[in-house]
Biopython code that builds the backbone (N, CA, C, O; Angstrom):
import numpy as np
from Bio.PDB.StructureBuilder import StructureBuilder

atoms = [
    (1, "UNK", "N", (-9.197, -24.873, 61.919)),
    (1, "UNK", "CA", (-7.981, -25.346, 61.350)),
    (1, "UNK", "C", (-8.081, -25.265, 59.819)),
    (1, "UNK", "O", (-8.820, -26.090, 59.283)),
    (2, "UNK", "N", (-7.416, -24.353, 59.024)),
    (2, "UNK", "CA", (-6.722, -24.584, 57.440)),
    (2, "UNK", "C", (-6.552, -25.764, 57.197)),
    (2, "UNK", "O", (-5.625, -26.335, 57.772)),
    (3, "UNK", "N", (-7.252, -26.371, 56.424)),
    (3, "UNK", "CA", (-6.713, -27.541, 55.408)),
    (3, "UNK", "C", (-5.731, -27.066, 54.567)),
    (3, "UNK", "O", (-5.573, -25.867, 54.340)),
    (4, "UNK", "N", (-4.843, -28.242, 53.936)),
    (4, "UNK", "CA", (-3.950, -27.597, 53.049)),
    (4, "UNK", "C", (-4.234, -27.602, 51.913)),
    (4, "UNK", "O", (-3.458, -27.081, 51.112)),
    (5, "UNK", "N", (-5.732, -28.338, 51.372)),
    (5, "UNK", "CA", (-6.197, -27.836, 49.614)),
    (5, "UNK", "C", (-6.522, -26.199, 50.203)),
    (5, "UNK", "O", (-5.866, -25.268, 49.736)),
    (6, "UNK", "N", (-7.599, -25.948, 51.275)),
    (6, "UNK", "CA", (-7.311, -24.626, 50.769)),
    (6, "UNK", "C", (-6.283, -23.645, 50.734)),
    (6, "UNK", "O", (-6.544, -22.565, 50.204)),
    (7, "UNK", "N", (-4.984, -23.880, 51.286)),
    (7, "UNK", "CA", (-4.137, -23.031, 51.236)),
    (7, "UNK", "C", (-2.952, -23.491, 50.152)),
    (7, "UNK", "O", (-1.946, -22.809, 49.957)),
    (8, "UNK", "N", (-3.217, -24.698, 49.511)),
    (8, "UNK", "CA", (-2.710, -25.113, 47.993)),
    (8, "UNK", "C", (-3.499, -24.162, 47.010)),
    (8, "UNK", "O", (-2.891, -23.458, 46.204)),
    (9, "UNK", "N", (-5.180, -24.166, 47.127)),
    (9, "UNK", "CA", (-5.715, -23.910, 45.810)),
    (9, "UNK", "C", (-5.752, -22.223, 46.331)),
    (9, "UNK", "O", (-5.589, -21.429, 45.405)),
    (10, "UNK", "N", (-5.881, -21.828, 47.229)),
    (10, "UNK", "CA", (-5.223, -20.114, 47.255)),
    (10, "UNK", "C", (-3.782, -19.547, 47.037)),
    (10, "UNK", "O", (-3.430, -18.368, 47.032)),
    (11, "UNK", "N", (-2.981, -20.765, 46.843)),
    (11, "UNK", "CA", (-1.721, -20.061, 46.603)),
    (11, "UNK", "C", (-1.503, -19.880, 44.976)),
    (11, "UNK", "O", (-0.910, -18.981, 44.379)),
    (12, "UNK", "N", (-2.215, -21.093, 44.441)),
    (12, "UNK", "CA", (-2.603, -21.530, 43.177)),
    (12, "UNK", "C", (-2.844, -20.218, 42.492)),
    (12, "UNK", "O", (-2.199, -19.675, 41.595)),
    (13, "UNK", "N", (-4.144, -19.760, 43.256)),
    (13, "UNK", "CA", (-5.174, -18.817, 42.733)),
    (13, "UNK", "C", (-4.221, -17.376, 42.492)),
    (13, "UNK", "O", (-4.159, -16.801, 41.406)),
    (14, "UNK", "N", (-3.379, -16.853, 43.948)),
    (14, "UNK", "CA", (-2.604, -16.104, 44.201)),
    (14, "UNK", "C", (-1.345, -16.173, 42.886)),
    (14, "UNK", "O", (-1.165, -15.114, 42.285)),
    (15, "UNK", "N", (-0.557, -17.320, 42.487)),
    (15, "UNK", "CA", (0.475, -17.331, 41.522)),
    (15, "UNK", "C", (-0.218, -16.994, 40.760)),
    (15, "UNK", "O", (-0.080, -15.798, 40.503)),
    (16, "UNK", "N", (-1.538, -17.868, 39.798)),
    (16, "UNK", "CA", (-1.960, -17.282, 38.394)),
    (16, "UNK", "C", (-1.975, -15.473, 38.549)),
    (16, "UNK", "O", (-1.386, -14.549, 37.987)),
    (17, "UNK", "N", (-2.684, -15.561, 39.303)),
    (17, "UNK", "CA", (-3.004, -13.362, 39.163)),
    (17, "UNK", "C", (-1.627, -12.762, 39.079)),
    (17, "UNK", "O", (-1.229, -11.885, 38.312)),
    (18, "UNK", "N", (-0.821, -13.568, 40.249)),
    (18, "UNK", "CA", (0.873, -12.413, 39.518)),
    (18, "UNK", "C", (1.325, -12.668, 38.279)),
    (18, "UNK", "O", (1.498, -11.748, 37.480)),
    (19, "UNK", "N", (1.492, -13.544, 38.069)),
    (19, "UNK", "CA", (2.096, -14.058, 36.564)),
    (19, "UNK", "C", (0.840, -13.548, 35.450)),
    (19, "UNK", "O", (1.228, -13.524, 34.282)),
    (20, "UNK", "N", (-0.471, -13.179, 35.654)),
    (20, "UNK", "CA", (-1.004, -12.677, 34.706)),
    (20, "UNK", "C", (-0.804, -10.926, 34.999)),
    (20, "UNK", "O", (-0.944, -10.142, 34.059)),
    (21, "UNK", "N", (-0.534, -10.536, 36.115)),
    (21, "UNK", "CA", (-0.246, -8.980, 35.930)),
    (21, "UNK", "C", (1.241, -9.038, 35.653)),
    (21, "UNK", "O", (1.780, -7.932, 35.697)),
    (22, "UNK", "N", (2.147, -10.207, 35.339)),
    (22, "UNK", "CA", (3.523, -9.304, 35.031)),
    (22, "UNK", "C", (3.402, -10.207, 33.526)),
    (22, "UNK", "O", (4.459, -10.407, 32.927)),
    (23, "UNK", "N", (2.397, -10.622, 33.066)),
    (23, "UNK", "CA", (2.921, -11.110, 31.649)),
    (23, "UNK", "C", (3.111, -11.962, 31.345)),
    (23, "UNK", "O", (2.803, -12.215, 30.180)),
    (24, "UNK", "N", (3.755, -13.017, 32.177)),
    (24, "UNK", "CA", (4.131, -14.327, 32.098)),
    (24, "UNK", "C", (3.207, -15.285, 31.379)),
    (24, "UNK", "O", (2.076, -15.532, 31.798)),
    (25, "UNK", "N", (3.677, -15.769, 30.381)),
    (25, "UNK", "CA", (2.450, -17.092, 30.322)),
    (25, "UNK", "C", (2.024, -16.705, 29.030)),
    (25, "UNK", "O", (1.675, -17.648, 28.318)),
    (26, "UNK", "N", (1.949, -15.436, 28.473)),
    (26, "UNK", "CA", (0.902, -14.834, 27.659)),
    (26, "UNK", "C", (1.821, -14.364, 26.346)),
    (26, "UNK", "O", (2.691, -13.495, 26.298)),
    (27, "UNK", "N", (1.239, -15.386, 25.133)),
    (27, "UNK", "CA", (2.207, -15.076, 23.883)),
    (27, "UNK", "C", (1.213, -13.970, 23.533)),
    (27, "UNK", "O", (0.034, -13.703, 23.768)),
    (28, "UNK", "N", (2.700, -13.224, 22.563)),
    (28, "UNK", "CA", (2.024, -12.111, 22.033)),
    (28, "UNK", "C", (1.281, -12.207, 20.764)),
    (28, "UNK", "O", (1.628, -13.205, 20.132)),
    (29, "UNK", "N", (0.410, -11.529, 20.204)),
    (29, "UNK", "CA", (-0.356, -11.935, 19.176)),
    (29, "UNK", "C", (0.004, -11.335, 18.089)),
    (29, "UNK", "O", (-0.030, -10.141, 17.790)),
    (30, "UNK", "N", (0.433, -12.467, 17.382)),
    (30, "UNK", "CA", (1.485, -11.849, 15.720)),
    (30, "UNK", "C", (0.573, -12.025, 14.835)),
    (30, "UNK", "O", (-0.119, -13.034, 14.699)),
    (31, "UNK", "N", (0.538, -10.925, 14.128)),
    (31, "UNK", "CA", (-0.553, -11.008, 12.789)),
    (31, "UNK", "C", (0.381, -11.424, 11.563)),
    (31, "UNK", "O", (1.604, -11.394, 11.706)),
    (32, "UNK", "N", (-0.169, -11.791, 10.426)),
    (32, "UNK", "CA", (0.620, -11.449, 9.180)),
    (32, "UNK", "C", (0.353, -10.158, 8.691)),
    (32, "UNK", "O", (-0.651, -9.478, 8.900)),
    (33, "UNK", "N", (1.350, -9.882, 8.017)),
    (33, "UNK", "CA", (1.247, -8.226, 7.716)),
    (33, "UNK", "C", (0.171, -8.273, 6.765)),
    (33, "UNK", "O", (-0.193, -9.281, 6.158)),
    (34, "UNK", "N", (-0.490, -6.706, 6.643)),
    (34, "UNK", "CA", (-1.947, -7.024, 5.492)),
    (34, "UNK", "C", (-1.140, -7.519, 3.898)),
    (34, "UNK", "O", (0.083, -7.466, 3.765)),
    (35, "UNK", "N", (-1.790, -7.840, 3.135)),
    (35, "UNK", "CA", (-2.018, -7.651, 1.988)),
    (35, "UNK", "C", (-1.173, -6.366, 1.211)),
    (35, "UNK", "O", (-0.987, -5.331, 1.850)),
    (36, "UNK", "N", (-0.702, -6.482, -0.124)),
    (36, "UNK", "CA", (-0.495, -4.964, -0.993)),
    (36, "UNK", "C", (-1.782, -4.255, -1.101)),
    (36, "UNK", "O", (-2.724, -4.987, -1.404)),
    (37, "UNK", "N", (-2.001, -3.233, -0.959)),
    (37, "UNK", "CA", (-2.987, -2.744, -1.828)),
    (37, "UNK", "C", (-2.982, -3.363, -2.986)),
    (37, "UNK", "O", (-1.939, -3.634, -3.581)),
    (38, "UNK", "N", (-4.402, -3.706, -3.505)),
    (38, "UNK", "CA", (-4.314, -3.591, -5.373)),
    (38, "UNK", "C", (-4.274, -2.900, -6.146)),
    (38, "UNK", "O", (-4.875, -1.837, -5.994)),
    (39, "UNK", "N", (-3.410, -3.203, -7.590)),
    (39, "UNK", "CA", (-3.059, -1.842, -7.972)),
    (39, "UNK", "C", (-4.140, -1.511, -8.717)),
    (39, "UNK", "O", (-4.984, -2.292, -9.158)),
    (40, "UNK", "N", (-4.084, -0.003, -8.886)),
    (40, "UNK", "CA", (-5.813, 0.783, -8.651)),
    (40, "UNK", "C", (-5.712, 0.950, -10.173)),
    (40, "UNK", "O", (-6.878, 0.914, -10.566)),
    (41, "UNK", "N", (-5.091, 1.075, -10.971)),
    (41, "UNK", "CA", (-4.332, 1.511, -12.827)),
    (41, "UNK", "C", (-3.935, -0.091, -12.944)),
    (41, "UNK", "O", (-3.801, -0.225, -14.160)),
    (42, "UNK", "N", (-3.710, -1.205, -12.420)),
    (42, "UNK", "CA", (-3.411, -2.276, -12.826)),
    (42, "UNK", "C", (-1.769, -2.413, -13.390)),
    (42, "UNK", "O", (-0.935, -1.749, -12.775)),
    (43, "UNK", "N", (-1.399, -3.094, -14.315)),
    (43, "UNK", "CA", (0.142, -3.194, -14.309)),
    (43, "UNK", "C", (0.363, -2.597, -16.282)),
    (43, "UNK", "O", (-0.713, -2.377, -16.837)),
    (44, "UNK", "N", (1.318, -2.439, -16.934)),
    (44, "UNK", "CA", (1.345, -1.674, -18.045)),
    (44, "UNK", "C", (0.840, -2.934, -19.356)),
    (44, "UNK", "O", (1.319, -4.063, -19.249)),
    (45, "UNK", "N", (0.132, -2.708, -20.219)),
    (45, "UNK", "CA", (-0.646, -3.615, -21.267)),
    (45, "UNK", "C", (0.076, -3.782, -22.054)),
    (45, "UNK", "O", (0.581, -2.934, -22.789)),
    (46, "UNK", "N", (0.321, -5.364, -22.026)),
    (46, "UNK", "CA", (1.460, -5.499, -23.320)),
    (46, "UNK", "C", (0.163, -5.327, -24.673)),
    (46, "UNK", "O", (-1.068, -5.300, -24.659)),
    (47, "UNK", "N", (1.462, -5.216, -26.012)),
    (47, "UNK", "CA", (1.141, -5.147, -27.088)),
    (47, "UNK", "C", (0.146, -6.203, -27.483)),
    (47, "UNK", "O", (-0.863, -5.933, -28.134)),
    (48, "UNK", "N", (0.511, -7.624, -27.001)),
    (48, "UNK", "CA", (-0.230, -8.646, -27.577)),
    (48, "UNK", "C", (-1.974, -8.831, -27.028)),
    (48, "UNK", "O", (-2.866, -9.479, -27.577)),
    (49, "UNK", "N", (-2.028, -8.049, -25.831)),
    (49, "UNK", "CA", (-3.123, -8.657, -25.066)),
    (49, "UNK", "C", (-4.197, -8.116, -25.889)),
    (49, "UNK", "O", (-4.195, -7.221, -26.734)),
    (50, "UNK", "N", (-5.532, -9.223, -25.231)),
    (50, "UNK", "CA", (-6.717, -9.346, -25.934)),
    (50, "UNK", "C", (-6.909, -7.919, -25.521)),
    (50, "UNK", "O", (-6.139, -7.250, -24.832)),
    (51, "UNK", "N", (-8.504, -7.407, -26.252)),
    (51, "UNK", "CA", (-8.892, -6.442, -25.884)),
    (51, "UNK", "C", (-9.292, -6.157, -24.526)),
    (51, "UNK", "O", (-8.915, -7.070, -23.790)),
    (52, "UNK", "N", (-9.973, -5.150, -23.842)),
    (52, "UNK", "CA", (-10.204, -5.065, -23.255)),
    (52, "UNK", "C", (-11.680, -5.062, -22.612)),
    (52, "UNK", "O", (-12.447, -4.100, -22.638)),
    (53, "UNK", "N", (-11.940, -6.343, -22.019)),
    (53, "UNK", "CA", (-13.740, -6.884, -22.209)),
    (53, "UNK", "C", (-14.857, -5.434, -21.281)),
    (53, "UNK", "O", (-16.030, -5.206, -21.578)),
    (54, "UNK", "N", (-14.186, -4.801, -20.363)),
    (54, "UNK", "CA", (-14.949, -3.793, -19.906)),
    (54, "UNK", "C", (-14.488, -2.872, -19.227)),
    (54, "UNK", "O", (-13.456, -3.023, -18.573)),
    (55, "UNK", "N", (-15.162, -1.753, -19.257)),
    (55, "UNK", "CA", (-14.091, -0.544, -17.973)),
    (55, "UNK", "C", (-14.296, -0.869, -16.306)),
    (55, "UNK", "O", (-13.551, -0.843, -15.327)),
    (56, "UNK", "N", (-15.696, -1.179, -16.541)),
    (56, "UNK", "CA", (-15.839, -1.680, -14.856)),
    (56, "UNK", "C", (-16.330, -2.770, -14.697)),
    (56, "UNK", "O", (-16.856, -3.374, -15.632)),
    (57, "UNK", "N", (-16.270, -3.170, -13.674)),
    (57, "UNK", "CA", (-17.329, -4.932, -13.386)),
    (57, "UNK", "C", (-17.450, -4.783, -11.887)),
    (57, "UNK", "O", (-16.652, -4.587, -10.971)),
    (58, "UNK", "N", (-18.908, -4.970, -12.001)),
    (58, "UNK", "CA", (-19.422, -4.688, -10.512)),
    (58, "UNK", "C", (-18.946, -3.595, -9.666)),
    (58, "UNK", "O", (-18.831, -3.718, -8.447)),
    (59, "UNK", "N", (-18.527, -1.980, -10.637)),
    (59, "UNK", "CA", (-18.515, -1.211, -9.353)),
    (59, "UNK", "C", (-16.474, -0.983, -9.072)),
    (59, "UNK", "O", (-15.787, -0.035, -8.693)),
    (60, "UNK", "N", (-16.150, -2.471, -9.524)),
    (60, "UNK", "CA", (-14.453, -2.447, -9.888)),
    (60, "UNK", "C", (-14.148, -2.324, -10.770)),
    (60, "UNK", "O", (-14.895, -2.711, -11.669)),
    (61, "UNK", "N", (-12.607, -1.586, -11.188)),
    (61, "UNK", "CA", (-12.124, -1.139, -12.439)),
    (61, "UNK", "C", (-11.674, -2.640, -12.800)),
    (61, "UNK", "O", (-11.538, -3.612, -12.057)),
    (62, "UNK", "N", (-11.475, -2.498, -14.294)),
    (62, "UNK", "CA", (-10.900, -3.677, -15.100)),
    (62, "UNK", "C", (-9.520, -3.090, -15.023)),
    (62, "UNK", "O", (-9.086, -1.956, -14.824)),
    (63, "UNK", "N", (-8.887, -4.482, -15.292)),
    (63, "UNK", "CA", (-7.161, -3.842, -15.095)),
    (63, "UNK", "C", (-6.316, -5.145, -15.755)),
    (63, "UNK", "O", (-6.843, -6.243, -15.571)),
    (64, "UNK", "N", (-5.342, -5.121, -16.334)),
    (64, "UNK", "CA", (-4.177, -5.838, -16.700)),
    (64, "UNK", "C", (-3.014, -6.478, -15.495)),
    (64, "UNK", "O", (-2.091, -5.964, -14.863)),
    (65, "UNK", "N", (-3.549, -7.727, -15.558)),
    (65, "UNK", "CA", (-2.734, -8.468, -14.200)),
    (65, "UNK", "C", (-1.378, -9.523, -15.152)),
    (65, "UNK", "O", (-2.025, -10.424, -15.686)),
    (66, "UNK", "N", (-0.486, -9.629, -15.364)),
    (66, "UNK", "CA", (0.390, -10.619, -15.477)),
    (66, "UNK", "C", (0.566, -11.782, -15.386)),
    (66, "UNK", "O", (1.027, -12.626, -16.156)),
    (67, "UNK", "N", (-0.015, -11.820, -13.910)),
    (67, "UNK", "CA", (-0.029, -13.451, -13.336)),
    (67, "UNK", "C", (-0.758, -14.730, -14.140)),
    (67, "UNK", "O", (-1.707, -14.587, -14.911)),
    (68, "UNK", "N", (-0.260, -15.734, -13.877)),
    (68, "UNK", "CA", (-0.739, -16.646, -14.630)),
    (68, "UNK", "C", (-1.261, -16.700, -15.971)),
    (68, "UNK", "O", (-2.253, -17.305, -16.379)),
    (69, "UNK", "N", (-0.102, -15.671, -16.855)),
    (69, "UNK", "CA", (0.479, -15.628, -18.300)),
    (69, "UNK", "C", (-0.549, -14.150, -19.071)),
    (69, "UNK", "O", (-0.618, -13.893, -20.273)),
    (70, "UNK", "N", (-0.910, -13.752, -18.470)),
    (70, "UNK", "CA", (-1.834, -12.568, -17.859)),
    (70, "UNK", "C", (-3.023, -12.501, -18.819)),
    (70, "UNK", "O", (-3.251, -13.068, -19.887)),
    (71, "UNK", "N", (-3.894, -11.371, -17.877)),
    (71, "UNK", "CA", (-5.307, -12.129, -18.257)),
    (71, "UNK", "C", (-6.097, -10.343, -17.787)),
    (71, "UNK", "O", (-5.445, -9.509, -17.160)),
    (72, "UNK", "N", (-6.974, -10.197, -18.073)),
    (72, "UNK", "CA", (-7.599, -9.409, -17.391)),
    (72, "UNK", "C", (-8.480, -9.575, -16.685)),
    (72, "UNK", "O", (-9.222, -10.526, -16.935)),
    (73, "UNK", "N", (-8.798, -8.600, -15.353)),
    (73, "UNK", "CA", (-9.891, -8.623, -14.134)),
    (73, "UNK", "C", (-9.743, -7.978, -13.561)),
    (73, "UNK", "O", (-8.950, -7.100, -13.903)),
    (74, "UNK", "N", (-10.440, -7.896, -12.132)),
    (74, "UNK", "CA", (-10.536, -7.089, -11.046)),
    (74, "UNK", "C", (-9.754, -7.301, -10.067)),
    (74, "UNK", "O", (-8.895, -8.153, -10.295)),
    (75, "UNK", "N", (-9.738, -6.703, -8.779)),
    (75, "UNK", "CA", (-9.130, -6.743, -7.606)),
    (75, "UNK", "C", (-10.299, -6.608, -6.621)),
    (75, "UNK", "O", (-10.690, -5.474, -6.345)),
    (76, "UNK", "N", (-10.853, -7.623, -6.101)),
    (76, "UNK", "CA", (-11.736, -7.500, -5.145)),
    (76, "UNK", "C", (-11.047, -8.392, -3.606)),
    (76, "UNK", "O", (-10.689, -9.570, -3.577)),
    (77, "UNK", "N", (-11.027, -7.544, -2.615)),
    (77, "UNK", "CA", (-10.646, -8.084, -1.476)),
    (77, "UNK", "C", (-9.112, -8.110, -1.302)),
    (77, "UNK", "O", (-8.470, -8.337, -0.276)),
    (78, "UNK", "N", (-8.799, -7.905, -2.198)),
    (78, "UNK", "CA", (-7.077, -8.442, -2.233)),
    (78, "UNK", "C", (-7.001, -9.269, -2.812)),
    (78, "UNK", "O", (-5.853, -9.711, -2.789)),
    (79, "UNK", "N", (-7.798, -9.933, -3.535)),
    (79, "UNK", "CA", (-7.684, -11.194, -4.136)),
    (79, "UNK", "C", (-8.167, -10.382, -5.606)),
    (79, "UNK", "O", (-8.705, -9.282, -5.730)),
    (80, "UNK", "N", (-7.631, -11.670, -6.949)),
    (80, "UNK", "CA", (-7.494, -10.986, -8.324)),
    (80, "UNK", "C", (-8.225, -11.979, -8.758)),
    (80, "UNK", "O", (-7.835, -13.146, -8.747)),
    (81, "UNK", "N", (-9.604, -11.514, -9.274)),
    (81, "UNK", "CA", (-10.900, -12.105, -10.498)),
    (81, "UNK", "C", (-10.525, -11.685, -11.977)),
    (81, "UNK", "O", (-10.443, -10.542, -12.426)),
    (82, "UNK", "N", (-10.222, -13.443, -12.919)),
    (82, "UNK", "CA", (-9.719, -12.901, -14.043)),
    (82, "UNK", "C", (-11.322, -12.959, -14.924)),
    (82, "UNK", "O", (-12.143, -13.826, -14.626)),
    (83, "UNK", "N", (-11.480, -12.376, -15.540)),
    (83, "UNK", "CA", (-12.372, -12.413, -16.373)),
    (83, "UNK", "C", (-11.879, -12.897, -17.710)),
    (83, "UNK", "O", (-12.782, -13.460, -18.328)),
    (84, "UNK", "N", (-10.833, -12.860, -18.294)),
    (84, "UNK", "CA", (-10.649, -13.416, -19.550)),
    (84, "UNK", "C", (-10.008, -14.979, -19.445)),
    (84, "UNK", "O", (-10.143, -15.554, -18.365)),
    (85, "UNK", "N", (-9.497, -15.491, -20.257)),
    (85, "UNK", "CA", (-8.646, -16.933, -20.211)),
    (85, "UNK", "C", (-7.286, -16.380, -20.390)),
    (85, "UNK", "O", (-7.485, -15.197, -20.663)),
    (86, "UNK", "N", (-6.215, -16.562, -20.385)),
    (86, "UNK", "CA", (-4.884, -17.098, -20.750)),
    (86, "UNK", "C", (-4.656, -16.687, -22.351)),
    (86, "UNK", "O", (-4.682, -17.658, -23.107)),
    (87, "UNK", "N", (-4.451, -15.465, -22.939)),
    (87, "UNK", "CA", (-4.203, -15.570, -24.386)),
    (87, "UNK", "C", (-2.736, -15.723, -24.745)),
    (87, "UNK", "O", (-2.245, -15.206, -25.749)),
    (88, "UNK", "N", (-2.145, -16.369, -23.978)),
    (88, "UNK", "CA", (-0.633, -17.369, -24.493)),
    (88, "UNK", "C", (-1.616, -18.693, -24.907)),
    (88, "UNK", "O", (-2.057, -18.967, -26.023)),
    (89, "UNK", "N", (-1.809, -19.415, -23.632)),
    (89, "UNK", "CA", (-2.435, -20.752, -24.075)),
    (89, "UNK", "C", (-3.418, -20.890, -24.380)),
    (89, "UNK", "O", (-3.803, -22.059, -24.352)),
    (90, "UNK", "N", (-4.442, -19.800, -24.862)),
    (90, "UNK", "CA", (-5.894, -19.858, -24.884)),
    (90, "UNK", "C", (-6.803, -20.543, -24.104)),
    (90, "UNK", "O", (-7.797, -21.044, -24.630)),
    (91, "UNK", "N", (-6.577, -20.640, -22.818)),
    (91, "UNK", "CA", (-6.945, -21.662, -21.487)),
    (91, "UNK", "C", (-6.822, -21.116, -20.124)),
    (91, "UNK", "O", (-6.233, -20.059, -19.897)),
    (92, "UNK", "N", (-7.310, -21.748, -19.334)),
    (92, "UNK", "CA", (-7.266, -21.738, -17.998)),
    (92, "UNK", "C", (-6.053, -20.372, -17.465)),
    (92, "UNK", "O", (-5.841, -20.167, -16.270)),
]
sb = StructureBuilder()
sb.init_structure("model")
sb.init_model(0)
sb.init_chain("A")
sb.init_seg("    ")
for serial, (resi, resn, name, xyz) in enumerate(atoms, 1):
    if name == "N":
        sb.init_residue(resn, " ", resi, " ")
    sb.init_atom(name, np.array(xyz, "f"), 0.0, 1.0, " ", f" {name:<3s}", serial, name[0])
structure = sb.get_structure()
């Protein structure tokens, strides 16, 4: 004689496998889109900016970034290393 756990936990067993071969159940996996490339020439050098402290650092070009009142550095990872300070505020 069938008990009815086992023909509960086989029907059980039986639903998960269809619903995993038609999809059901299963979010799709959203990435964030990558990153920009970094720009490889950097952005155009205003008149005022400090000099320019080196051509390469570690292997990366030096480059003119804007951000945060602009500054010069690298592009490593996607992420931007300033090497100089702030020559608006002479700071951070």
């Amino acid at each position: 004689m069938t008990s009815i756990k086992t023909i509960l936990s086989t029907g059980a067993v039986a639903g998960g496998l269809g619903a995993a071969l038609l999809g059901l159940g299963a979010v799709p996996a959203l990435a964030d889109p990558p990153p920009p490339p970094p720009p490889a020439l950097g952005e155009p050098v205003p008149a005022w900016a400090p000099p320019k402290p080196a051509e390469v650092w570690i292997g990366q070009p030096v480059v003119w970034h804007s951000g945060w009142g602009g500054r010069w550095g690298v592009w490593v990872n996607g992420g931007f290393i300033p090497l100089t300070s702030n020559p608006v505020t002479n700071g951070g």
